[in-house]
N, C-alpha and C positions, 0 to 999 in steps of 0.2 A: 555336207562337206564344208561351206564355208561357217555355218553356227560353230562347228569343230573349230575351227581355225577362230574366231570370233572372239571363244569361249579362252582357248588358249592364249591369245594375246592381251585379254584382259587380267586371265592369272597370272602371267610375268609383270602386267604394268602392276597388279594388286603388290607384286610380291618387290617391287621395285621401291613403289610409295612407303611399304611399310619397311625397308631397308632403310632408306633414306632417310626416315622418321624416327628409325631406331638409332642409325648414325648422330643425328642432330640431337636427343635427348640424351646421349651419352658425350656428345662433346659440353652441353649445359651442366650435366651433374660434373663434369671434370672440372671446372671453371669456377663451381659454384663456391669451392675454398675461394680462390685466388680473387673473387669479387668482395666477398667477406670480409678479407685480410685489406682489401685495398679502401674499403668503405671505413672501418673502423680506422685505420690509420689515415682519415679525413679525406680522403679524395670527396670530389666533389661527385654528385650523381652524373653531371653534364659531362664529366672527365673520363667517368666510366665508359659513359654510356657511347664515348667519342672513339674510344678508343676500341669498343667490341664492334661499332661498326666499321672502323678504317682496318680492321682486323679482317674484317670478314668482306671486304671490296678489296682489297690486297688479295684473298686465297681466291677470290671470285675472278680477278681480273688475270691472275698466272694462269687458272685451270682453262680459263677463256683464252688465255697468250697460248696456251699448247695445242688447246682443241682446234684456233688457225693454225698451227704452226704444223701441227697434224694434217687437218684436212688438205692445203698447198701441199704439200709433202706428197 
């Protein structure tokens, strides 16, 4: 009974991991013009690279502002 169970929570975490991973490499190939276009048109790497991560601390820190704003709730 519990290998069953065991067994099962591993294939949703399996099947979670590779959602998530499929999420994250289709938001990179989205992106990957708009890094392109902004590289050639001289941005600096530092500039890029500042800006994909305040990009991504920004959606981290809303989905983090709802998941409390949820659980108090």
């Amino acid at each position: 009974m519990i290998v069953t169970l065991f067994l099962a929570v591993t294939l949703v975490l399996l099947l979670a991991c590779a959602n998530v991973g499929n999420l994250l490499l289709a938001r990179a190939a989205a992106r990957r013009h708009e890094i392109a276009v902004r590289l050639s048109l001289g941005g600096s790497r530092f500039r890029l690279v500042r800006q994909l991560l305040v990009g991504e601390h920004v959606a981290g820190a809303a989905v983090g502002g709802l998941v409390v704003w949820q659980w108090r709730w």
